[in-house]
GUTOR-991121 format. One line per 8 residues: number of its first residue (from 1); their letters; for each residue x, y, z of C-alpha. Coordinates in steps of 0.05 Angstrom, whole numbers. Example, Ala and Ser with C-alpha at 12.3 -4.5 7.8 and 13.67 -1.06 7.14 Angstrom:
2
1 = AS = 246:-90:156 | 273:-21:143
This chain:
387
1 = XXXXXXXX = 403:451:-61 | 407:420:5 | 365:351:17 | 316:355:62 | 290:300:104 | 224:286:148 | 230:224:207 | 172:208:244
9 = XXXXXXXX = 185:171:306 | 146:109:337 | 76:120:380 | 15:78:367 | -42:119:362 | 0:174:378 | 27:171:299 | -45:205:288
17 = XXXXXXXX = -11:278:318 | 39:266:261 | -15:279:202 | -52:335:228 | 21:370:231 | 36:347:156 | -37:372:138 | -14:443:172
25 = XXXXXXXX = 56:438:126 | 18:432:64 | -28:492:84 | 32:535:99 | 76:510:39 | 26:501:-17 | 81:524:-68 | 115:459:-42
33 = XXXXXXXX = 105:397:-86 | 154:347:-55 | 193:377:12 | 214:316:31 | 257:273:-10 | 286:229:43 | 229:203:86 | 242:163:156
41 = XXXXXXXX = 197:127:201 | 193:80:256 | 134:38:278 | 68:75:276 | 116:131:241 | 144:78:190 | 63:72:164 | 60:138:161
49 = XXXXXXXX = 124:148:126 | 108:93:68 | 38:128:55 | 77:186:35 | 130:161:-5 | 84:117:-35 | 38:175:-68 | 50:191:-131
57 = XXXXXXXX = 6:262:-122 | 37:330:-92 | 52:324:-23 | -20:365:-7 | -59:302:-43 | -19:255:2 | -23:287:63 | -96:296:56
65 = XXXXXXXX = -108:216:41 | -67:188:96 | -117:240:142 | -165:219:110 | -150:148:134 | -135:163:201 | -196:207:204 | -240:143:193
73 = XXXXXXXX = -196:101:229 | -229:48:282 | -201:-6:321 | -223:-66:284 | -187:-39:228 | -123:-45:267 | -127:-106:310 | -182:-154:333
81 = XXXXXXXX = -216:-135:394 | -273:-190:404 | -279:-222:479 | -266:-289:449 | -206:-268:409 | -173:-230:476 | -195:-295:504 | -154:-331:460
89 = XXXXXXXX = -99:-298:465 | -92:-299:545 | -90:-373:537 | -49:-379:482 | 6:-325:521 | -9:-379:591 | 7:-440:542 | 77:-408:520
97 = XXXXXXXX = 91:-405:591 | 90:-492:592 | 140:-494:522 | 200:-443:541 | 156:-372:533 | 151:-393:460 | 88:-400:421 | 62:-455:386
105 = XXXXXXXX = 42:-428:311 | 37:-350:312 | 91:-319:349 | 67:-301:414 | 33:-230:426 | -31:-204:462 | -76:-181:403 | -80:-203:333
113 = XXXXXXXX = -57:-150:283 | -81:-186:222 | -140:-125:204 | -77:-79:192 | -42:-125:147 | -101:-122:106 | -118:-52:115 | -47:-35:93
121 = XXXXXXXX = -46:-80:38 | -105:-40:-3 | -79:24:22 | 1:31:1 | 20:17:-69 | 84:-2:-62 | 96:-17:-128 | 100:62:-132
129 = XXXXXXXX = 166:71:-93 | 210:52:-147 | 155:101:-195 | 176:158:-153 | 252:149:-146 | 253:145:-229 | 226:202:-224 | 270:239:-184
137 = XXXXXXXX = 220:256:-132 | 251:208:-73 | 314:196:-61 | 303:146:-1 | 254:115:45 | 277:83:104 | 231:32:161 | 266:12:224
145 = XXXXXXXX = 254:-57:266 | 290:-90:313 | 320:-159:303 | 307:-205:358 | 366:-255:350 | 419:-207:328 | 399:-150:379 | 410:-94:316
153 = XXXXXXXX = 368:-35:295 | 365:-43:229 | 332:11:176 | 309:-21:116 | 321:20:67 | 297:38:-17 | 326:94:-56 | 361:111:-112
161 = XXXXXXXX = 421:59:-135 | 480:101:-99 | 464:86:-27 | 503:44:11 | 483:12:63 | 525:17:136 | 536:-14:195 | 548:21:266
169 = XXXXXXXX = 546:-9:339 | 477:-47:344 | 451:0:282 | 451:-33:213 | 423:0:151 | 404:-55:96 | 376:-40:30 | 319:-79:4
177 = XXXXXXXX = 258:-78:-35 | 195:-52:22 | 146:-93:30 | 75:-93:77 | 123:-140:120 | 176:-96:140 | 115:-51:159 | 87:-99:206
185 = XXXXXXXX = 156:-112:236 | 172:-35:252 | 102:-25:286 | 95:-94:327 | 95:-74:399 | 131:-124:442 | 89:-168:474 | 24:-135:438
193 = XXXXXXXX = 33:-145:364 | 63:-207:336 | 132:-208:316 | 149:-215:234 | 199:-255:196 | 243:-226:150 | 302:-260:121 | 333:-305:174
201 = XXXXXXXX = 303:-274:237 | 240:-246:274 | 243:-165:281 | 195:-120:325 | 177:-54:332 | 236:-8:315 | 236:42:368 | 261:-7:413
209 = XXXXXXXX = 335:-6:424 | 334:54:372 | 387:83:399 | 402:144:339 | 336:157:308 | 362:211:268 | 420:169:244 | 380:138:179
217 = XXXXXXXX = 368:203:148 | 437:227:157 | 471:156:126 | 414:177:68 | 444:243:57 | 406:291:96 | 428:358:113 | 368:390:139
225 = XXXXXXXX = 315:352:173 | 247:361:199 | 223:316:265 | 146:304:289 | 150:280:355 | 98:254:396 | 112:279:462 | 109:344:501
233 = XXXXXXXX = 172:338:535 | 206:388:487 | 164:444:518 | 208:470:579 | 126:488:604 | 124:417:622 | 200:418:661 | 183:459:710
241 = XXXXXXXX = 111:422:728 | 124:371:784 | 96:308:790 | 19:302:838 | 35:254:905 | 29:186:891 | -45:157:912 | -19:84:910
249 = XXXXXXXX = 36:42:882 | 42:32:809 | 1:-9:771 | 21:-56:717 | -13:-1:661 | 34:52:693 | 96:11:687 | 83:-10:622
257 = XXXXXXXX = 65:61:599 | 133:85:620 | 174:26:590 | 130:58:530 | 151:131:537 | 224:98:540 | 228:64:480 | 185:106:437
265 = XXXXXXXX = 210:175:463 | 267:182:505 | 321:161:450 | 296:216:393 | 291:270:442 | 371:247:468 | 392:245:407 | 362:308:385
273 = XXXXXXXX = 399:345:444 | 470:302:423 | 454:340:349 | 438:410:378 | 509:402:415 | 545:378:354 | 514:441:319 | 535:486:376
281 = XXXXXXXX = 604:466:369 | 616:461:289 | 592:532:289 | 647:555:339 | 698:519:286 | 721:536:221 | 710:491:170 | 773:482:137
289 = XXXXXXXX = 798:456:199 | 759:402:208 | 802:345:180 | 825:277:194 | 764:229:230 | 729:290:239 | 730:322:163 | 660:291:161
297 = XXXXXXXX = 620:328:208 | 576:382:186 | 516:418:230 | 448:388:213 | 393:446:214 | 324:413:245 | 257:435:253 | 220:403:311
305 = XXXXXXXX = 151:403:315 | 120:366:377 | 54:361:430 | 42:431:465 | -11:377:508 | 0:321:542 | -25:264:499 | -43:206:557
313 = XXXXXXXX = -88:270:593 | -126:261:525 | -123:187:519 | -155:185:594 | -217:221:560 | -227:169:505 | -209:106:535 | -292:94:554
321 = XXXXXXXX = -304:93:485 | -260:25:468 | -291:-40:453 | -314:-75:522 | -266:-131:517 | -206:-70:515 | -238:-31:567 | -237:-86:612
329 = XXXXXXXX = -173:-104:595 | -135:-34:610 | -185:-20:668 | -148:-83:694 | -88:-72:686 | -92:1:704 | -79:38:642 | -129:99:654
337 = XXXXXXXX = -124:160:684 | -150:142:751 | -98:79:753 | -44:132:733 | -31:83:663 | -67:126:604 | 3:133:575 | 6:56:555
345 = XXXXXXXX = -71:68:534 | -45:126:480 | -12:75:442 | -66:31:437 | -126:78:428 | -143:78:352 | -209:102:358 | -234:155:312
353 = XXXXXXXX = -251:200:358 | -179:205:397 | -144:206:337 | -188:256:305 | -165:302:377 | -93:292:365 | -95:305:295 | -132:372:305
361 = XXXXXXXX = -76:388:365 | -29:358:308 | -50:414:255 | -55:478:315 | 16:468:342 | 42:469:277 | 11:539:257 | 32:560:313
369 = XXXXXXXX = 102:545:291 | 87:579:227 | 145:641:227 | 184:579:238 | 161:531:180 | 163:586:138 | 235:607:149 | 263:536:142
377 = XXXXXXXX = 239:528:70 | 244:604:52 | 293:583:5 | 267:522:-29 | 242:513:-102 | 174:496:-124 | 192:422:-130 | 241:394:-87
385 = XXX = 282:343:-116 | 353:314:-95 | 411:327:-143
């Protein structure tokens, strides 16, 4: 029985899309009570990825409590928002500036995650990882962060005793027991979340410098995969739709929203095309004659499910209903849609009511894929489980 594996990439907010297309999976695939025995996620993705592979329910029960979660979701929950706290923060990011950009204390970062810590703490048993890989129901769950010093991805990995971990130019997979930490370190957005120690360095949000997001899942032992992305640049609709005339020059929310799209976006959707390619040509061969340093390849079926919408158009809408101290902030720096910056706002919008939106977009786009879904696990027993 081939493995199969799920990744969801990095996003902010923008994780939220991911669980209304899970929700739609478990509607299509009822007769499906574990799909996805290799599980892969970066940032936003990676808490998305641990709620799953932390449930010890079918994978309808788990998909239904992480939405659940995200349904009631508010900002508070995720990071403090309070005018003194923002306050607090500005100075503390000016006083770095006197003491060689480094922070005295708490490493240095914009807003104050700590309400996630918590919120993740009572919501992922992670005790239960090792439950489920007795079991046989997971095989692997993988994190990714970025290590300042060294420079390396590196996918922090749990699975069953037979995985080894690898090394590749500036990618590193490192097995190890998951903890809330490795968590915080995948989803801390440079500059906006503060950095986490693990081991004998400080590591960041893992879709920076990810430059093979697919690659965990494949060291793990994947031979089909299934991708959530959260962008719409997939749709060739959106190729072919040229950019409005620029009304002034780029503000700081614009620039920062596209050094956003770059790290959390660009490098899955390359590396998705470099795997389509690789497909395109293993098919033309013939298998026995792939030997020698190339005996190894084998074509990777995938299943990508992504935004049919622009998701900043949607953060524009939502971005009046942020705390006051926020608002002000990203009316500042430009990061609406009349300052051409909502995409930097999608990351940081974890209100309720826009991730309720993307969620519901989430679960439509992935019935519409549903001839699709359905063909890809035609063949696939009641219970998934790796060999």
């Amino acid at each position: 029985m081939p493995t199969n594996a799920l990744i969801l990439s990095g996003g902010g907010a923008r994780a939220a899309y991911q669980v209304g297309v899970l929700q739609a999976f478990s509607h299509i695939l009822p007769h499906l009570q574990n799909p996805f025995p290799i599980i892969c996620g970066t940032s936003a993705g990676a808490i998305n990825a641990l709620s799953l592979a932390a449930n010890t329910g079918e994978f309808c029960d788990a998909t239904e409590q992480l939405a659940t979660i995200w349904r009631n979701l508010s900002i508070d929950q995720v990071y403090r928002s309070e005018w003194p706290q923002l306050l607090s923060s500005l100075l503390k990011l000016g006083g770095s500036l006197l003491n060689q950009g480094v922070s005295k204390g708490m490493p240095v970062a914009l807003l104050d995650n700590s309400p996630l810590r918590e919120l993740l703490t009572g919501l992922i048993n992670f005790d239960n990882l090792d439950v489920r890989i007795k079991r046989g129901e997971l095989e692997a769950v993988s994190i990714t962060a970025l290590g300042y010093t060294s420079g390396d991805s590196v996918s922090f990995f749990q699975g069953v005793p037979y995985l080894q971990s690898w090394r590749r130019a500036r990618r590193v997979g490192q097995a190890e027991r998951l903890t809330v930490e490795h968590l915080l370190a995948s989803s801390a957005i440079p500059t906006v979340f503060p950095s986490v120690y693990l081991g004998q360095e400080y590591f960041g949000d893992g879709a920076m410098r990810q430059i093979a997001p697919i690659s965990p899942a494949l060291h793990l032992g994947a031979d089909r995969i299934v991708v959530i992305g959260v962008s719409g640049n997939r749709n060739p609709e959106n190729w072919v739709r040229r950019a409005p005339p620029a009304k002034h020059s780029p503000s700081m929310g614009q620039i920062v929203g596209q050094m956003f799209n770059s790290a959390f976006i660009d490098a899955l959707e390359g590396d998705l095309e470099h795997l389509e390619r690789v497909n395109a040509l293993l098919n033309l061969l013939d298998p026995e004659k792939l030997t020698g340093a190339i005996s190894y390849l084998r074509p990777v079926e995938t299943l990508v499910i992504s935004p049919s919408k622009p998701l900043d158009k949607i953060a524009g809408r939502h971005v009046r209903g942020l705390p006051p101290g926020m608002r002000f902030f990203l009316r500042a720096i430009g990061a609406t849609a009349s300052g051409g910056g909502a995409s930097a706002a999608s990351y940081l919008l974890f209100s309720s009511q826009y991730c309720n939106e993307l969620m519901e977009l989430g679960y439509h786009d992935a019935m519409a894929e549903r001839p699709a879904i359905e063909k890809f696990f035609e063949n696939q027993a009641c219970a998934v489980q790796f060999r």
